[in-house]
C-alpha positions as CSV (number, residue, x, y, z in Angstrom):
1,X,24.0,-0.2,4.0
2,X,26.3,1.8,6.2
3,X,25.3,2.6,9.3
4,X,24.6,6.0,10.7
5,X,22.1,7.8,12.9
6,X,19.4,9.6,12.0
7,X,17.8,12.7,14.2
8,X,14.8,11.8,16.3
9,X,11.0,11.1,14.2
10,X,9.2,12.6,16.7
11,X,9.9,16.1,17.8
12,X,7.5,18.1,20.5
13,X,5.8,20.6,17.7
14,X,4.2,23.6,19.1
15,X,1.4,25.0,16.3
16,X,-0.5,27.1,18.4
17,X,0.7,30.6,17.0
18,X,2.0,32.9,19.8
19,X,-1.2,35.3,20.3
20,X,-3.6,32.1,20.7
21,X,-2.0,30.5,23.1
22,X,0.8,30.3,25.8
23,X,3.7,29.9,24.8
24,X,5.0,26.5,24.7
25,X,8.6,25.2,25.4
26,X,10.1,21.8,24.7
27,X,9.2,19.6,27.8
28,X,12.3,17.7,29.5
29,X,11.4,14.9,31.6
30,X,13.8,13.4,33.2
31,X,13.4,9.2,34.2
32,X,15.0,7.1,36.4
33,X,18.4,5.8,34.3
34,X,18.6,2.1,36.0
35,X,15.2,1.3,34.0
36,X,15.2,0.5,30.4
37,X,11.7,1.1,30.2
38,X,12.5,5.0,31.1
39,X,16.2,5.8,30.3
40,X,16.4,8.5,27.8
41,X,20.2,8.7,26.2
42,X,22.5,6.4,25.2
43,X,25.5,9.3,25.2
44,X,28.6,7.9,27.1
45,X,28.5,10.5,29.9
46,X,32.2,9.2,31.5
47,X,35.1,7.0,29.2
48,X,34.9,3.1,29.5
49,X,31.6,3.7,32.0
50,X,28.3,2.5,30.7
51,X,25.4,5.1,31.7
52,X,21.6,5.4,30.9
53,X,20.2,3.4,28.4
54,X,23.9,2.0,27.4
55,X,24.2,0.0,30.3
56,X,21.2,-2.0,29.1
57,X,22.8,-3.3,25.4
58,X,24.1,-6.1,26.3
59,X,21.1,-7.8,28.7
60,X,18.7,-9.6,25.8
61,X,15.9,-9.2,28.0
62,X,16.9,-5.5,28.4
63,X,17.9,-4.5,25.0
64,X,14.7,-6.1,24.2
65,X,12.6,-3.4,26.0
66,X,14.4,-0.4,24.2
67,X,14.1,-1.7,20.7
68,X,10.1,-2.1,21.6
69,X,10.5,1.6,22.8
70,X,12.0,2.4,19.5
71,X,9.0,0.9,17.6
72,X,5.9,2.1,19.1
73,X,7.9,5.7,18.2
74,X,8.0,4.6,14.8
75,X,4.7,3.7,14.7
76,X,2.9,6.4,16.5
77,X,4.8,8.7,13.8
78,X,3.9,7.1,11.1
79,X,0.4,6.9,12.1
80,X,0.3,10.5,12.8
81,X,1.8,11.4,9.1
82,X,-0.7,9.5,7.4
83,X,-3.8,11.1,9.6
84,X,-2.5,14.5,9.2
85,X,-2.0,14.1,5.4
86,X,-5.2,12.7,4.7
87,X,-7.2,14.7,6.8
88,X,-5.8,17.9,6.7
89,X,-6.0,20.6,3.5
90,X,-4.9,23.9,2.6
91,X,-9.4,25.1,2.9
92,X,-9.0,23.5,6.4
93,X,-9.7,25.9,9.2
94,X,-7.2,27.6,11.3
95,X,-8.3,25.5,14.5
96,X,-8.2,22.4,12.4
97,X,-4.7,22.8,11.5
98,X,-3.6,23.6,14.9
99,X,-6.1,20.9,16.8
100,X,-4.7,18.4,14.5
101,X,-1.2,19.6,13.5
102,X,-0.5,19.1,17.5
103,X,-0.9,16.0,17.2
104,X,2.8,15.6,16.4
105,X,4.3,16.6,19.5
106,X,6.2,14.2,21.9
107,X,8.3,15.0,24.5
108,X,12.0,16.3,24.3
109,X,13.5,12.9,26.2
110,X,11.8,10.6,23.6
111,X,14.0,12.6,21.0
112,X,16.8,11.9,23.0
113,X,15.8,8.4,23.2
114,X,14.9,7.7,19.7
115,X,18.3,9.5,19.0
116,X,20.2,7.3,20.8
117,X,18.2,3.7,19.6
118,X,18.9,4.2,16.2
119,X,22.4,4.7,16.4
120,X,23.0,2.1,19.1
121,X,20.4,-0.5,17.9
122,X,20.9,-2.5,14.8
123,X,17.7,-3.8,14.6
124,X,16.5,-0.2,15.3
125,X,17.9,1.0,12.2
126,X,17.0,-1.8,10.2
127,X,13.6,-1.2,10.2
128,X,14.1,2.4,9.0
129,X,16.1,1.1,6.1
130,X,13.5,-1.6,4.6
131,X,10.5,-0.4,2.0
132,X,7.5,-0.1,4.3
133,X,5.6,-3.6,2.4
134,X,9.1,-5.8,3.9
135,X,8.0,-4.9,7.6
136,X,4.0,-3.8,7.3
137,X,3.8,-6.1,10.8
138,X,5.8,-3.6,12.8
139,X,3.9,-0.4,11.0
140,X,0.3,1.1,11.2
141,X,-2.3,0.2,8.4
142,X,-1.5,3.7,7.2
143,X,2.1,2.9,6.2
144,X,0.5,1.0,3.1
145,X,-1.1,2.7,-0.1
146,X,-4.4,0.8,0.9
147,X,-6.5,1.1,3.9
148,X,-9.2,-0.6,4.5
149,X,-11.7,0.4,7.0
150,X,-14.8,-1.3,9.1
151,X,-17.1,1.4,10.7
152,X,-20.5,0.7,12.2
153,X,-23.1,3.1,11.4
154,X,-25.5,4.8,14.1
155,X,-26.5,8.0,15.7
156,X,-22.5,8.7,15.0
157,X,-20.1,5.9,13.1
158,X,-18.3,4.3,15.2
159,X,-14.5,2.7,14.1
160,X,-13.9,-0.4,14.4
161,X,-10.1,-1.0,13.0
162,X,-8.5,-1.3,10.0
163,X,-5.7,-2.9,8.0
164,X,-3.2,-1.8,5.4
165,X,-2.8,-3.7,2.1
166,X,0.4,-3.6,-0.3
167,X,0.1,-2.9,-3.9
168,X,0.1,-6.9,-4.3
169,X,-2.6,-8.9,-5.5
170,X,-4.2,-11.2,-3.3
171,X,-7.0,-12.8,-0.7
172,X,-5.8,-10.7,2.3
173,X,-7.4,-11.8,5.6
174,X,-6.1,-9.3,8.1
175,X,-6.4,-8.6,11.7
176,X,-8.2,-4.7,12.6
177,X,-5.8,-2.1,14.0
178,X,-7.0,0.6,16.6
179,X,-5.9,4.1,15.6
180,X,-6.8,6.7,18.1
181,X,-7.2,9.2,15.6
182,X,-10.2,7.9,14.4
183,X,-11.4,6.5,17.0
184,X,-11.1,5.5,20.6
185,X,-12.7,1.5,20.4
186,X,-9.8,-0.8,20.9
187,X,-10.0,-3.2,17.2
188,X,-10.5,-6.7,17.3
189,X,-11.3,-9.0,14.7
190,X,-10.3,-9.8,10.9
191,X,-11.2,-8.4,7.8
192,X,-11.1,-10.3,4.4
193,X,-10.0,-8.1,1.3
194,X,-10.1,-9.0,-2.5
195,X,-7.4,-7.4,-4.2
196,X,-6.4,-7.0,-7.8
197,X,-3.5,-4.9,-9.0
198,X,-2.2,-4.6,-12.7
199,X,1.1,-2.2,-13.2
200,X,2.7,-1.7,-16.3
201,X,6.1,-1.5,-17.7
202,X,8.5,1.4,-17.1
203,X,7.1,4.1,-19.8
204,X,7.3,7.6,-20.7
205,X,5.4,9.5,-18.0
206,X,2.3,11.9,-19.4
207,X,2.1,15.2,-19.2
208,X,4.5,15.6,-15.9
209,X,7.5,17.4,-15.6
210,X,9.7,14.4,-14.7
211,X,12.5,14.3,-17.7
212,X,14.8,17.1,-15.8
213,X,14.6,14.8,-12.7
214,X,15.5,11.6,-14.7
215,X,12.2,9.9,-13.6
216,X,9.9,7.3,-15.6
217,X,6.2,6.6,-14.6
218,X,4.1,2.9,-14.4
219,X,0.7,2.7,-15.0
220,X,-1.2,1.6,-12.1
221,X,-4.7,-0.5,-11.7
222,X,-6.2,-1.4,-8.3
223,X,-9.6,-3.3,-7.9
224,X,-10.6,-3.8,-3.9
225,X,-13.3,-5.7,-2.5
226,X,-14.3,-5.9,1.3
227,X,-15.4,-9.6,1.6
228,X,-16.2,-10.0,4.9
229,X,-15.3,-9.6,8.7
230,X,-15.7,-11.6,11.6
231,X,-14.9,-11.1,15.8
232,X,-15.9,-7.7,15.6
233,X,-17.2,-5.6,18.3
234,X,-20.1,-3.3,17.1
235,X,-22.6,-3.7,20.0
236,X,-25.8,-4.2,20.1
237,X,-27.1,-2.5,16.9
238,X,-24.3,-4.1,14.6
239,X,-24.4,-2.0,11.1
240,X,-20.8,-2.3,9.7
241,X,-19.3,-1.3,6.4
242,X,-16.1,-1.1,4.9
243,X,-14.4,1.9,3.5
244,X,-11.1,2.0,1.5
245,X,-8.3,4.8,2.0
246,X,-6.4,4.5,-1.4
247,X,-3.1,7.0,-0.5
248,X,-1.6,7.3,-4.4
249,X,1.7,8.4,-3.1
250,X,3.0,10.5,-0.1
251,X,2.3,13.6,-1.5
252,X,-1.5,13.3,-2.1
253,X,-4.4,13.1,0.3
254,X,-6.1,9.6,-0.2
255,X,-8.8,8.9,-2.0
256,X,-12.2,7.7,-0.2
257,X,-14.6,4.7,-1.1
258,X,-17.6,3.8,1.3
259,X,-19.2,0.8,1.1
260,X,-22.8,-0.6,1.9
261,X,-23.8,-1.7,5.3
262,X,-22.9,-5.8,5.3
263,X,-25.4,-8.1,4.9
264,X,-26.1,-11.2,7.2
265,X,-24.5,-9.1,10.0
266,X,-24.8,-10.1,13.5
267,X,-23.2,-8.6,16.8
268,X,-19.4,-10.3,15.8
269,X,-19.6,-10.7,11.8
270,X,-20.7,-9.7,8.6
271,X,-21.1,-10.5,5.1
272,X,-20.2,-7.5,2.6
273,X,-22.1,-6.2,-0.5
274,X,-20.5,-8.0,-3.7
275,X,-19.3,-4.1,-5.1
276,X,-15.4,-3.1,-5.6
277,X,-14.3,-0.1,-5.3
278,X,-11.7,0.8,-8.6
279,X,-8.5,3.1,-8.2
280,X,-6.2,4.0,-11.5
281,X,-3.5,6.5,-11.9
282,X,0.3,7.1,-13.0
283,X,3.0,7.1,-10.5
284,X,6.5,8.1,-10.7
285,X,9.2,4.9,-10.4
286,X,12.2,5.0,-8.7
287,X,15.0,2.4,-8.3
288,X,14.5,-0.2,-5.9
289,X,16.6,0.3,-2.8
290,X,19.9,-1.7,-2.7
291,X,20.9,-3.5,0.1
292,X,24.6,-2.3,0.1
293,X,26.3,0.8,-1.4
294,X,28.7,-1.5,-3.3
295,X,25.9,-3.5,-5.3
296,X,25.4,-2.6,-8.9
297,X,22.9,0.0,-9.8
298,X,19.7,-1.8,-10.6
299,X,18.3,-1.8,-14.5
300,X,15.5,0.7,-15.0
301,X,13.2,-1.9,-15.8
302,X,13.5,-2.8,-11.9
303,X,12.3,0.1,-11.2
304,X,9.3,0.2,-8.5
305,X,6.2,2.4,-8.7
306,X,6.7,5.5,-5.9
307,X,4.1,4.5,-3.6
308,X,4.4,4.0,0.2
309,X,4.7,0.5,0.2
310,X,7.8,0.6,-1.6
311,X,9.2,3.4,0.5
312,X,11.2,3.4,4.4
313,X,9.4,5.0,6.9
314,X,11.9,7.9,6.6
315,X,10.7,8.3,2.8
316,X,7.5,8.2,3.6
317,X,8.0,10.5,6.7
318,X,10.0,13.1,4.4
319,X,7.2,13.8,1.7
320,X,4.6,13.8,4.1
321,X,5.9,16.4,5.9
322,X,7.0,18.3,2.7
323,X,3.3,17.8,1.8
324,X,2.1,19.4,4.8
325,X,4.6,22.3,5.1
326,X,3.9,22.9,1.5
327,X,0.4,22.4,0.8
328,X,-1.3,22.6,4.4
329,X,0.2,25.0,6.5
330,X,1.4,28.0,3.4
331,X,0.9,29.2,0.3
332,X,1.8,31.8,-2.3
333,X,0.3,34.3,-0.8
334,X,1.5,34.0,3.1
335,X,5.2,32.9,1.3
336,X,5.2,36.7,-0.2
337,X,5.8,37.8,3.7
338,X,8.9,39.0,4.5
339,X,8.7,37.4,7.7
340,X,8.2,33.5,6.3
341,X,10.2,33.5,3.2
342,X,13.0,32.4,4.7
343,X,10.6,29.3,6.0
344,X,9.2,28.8,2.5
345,X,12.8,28.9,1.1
346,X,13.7,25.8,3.7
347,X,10.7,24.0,2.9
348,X,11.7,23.9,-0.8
349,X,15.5,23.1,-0.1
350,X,14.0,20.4,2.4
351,X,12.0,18.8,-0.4
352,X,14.9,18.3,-2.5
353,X,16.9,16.8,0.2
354,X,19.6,20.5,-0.5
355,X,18.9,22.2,2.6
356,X,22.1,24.0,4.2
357,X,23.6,23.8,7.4
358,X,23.2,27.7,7.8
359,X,19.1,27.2,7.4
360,X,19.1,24.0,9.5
361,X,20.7,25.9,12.4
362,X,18.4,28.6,12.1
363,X,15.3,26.4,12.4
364,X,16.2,24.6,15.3
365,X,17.4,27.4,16.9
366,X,13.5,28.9,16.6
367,X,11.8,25.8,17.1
368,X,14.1,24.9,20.7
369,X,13.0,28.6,21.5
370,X,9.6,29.6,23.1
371,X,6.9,30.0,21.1
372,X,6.5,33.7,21.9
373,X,10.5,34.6,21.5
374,X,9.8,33.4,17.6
375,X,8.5,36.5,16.3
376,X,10.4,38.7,18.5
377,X,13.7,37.3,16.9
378,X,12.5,37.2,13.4
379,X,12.0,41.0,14.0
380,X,14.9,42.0,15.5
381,X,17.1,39.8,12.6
382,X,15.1,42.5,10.0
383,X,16.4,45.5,12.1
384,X,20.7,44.0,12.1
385,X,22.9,46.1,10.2
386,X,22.7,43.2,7.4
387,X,19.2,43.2,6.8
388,X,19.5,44.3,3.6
389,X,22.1,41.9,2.7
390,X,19.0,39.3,4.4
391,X,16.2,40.6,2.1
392,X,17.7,40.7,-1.3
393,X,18.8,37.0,-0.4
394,X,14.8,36.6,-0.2
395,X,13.9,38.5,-2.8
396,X,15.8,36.5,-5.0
397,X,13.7,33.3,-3.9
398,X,10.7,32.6,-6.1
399,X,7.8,30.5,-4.7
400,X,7.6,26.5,-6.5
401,X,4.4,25.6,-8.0
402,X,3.2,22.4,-6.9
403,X,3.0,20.3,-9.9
404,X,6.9,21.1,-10.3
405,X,8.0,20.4,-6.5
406,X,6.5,17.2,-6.6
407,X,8.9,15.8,-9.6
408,X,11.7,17.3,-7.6
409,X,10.9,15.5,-4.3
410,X,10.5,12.1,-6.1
411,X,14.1,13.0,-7.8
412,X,15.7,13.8,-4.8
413,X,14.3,10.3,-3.1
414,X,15.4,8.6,-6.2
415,X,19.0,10.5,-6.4
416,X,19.3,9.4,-3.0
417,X,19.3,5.7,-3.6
418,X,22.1,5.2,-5.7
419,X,24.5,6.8,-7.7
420,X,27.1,9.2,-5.6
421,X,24.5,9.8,-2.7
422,X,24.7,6.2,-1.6
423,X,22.6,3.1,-2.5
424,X,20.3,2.9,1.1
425,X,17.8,5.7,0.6
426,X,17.7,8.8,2.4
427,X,18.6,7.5,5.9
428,X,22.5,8.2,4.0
429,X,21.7,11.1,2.3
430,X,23.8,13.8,3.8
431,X,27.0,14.1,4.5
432,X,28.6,15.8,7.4
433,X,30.7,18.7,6.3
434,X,30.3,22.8,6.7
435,X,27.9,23.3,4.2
436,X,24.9,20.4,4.8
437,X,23.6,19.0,8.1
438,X,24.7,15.6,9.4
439,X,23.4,12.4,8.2
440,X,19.8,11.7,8.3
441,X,19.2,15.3,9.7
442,X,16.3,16.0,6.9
443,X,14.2,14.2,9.3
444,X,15.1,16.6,12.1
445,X,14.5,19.5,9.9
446,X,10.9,17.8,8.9
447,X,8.7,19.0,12.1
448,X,11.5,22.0,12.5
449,X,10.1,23.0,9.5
450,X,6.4,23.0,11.0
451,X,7.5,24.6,14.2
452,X,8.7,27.5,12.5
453,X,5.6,28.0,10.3
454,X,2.9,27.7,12.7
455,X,5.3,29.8,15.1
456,X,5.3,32.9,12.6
457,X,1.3,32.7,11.0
């Protein structure tokens, strides 16, 4: 795959909406440049001088530091995605959505940071350009369609960890993962799944509008069984269970499965029920990615089911966002505002990987503003001499219905990794000219897009 930079994963989001609280502005920290574990860009700042984070490439020990930098930003992201798409729905309060939407912020010099890493790190960039299963080591549990959970039950449950399964079938013994967004008890221990998985052949896809996007379907079986765990830490009144997280694809909230208490269960271990919890459905398939541009286009009976397993972390970053733009944060109703239709236009355009350069400016623009200059601007823009001009542009922008939208997204993804987009998935996608952003910007424009909505509500 050719190699080109990608905007920063993890943007400073401000949801609070201007009237709720004060305004917020992008924080800009500034570190020390002679440390790697604080240098924030890798811009050459003189010709043939090496300056901030660049000076650092070619120490091993060094370089080593910033590429661990780069990863815990990857994987803070993509635990935050997962959380905020499970947990969060369009009947979910207003506090809710701005508690938990928050939760994606970071600061302005890890943008600058993350920036900088992926075009200057190989290895950086490598890990955004591998389906999710390839790398599940260097990725929360939430990356994979499977999560399984151990809780111990009391007064309140308690979380224990939890590890992410593949859509593979296997005896998985796996070591617990904290996630501080369910719970602040640092995991230890091992949990033992049972896991059966049947797909079928590439078929026809039921009932879904996925001929126009040249898209196929598998049908898909999982049974899961929590065996066992041991090394835990539940305390002194141990009560654990297991719970699966089944996450069909990226644009779906996952499906939950609680299990009994375990049996034979002392302070460290326990011994689950024998029940299995059973998960069927139809999923779009795309082609698998291709390791260079240049290598044939794979046979359609290669194709691989669109689940987050088989997707980067960028894919998987891209229709989560879409999912929570779309179906979280706006609707019909708040898209027939003169005010947001320009936003809901974006989002649309942002889900089929077409958004223009001319929207992508706008949006950063707003989101690098303060919070309380956001509707301000949007209403002096309606009072310019070519509002009207503005407006019809709107009116002539219908909202998407969901069950349409979603065939689009998985088209775009699968347009994106082969034919004349390139052959590496959407980290390639665009290309730099005067009508669409720079390559990789889509995952710029992802919390951009969030910024602006919960800026303007």
């Amino acid at each position: 795959m050719t190699m080109q930079y990608l905007y920063p994963l993890v943007l400073v989001v401000s949801l609070m909406a201007p009237h709720t609280r004060p305004a917020v502005a992008f924080r800009t920290e500034v570190g020390p440049a002679e440390d790697p574990t604080t240098c924030i860009s890798f811009e050459v700042q003189h010709k043939d001088s090496l300056t901030g984070c660049r000076q650092f490439l070619a120490n091993q020990s060094s370089r080593a530091i910033l590429v661990s930098r780069a990863e815990s930003l990857i994987y803070d992201m993509a635990q935050t995605h997962r959380f905020l798409s499970d947990r969060l729905t369009q009947d979910s309060s207003a506090l809710a959505k701005l508690w938990h939407g928050s939760k994606l912020g970071s600061s302005k010099s890890d943008r600058s940071f993350f920036e900088g890493a992926v075009q200057s790190l190989p290895e950086v960039f490598e890990i955004l350009s591998q389906p999710a299963k390839e790398i599940r080591s260097k990725l929360p549990a939430g990356s994979m369609p499977i999560v399984a959970e151990v809780w111990n039950r009391g007064t309140t449950a308690t979380f224990l960890g939890e590890a992410g399964l593949p859509l593979v079938a296997g005896e998985y013994d796996m070591p617990l993962r904290s996630n501080k967004h369910r719970g602040s008890v640092k995991a230890q221990g091992n949990v033992h799944v049972s896991l059966e998985v049947a797909m079928s052949e590439i078929r026809e896809c039921q009932g879904r509008d996925a001929e126009a996007f040249g898209l196929k379907c598998k049908h898909i079986a999982v049974t899961a069984k929590c065996t066992g765990a041991v090394g835990l830490r539940t305390g002194s009144a141990p009560k654990p269970y297991c719970k699966f997280r089944m996450k069909k694809n990226a644009l779906t909230p996952s499906v939950k499965e609680t299990g009994d208490v375990g049996e034979h269960s002392d302070a460290t271990s326990a011994t689950f029920p024998d029940t299995s919890s059973f998960f069927e459905w139809e999923e779009f398939a795309v082609q698998p990615l291709r390791k260079d541009e240049t290598d044939p286009t794979p046979p359609v009976n290669t194709y691989v089911p669109w689940t987050l397993d088989e997707l980067t972390v960028p894919e998987q970053g891209h229709a989560m966002s879409y999912y929570l733009a779309k179906e979280v944060f706006l609707n019909k109703e708040k898209c027939s505002r003169a005010n947001l239709q320009w936003i809901c236009r974006a989002i649309d355009q942002f889900g089929t990987l077409t958004i223009d350069r001319q929207s992508m400016d706008r949006l950063k623009r707003k989101a690098e503003s303060e919070a309380k200059d956001v509707l301000n601007e949007d209403r002096q823009e309606m009072n310019v001499e070519d509002a009207g001009s503005a407006l019809l542009e709107d009116a002539q922008w219908t909202y998407t219905e969901s069950p349409i939208i979603i065939a689009a997204v998985v088209g775009a993804q699968h347009g994106a990794r082969g034919g004349s987009l390139g052959g590496g998935g959407l980290g390639g996608f665009f290309v730099t000219d005067d009508e669409k952003p720079g390559p990789g910007t889509w995952l710029f424009v992802a919390v951009l897009l969030v910024v602006c909505i919960c800026s303007a509500l």
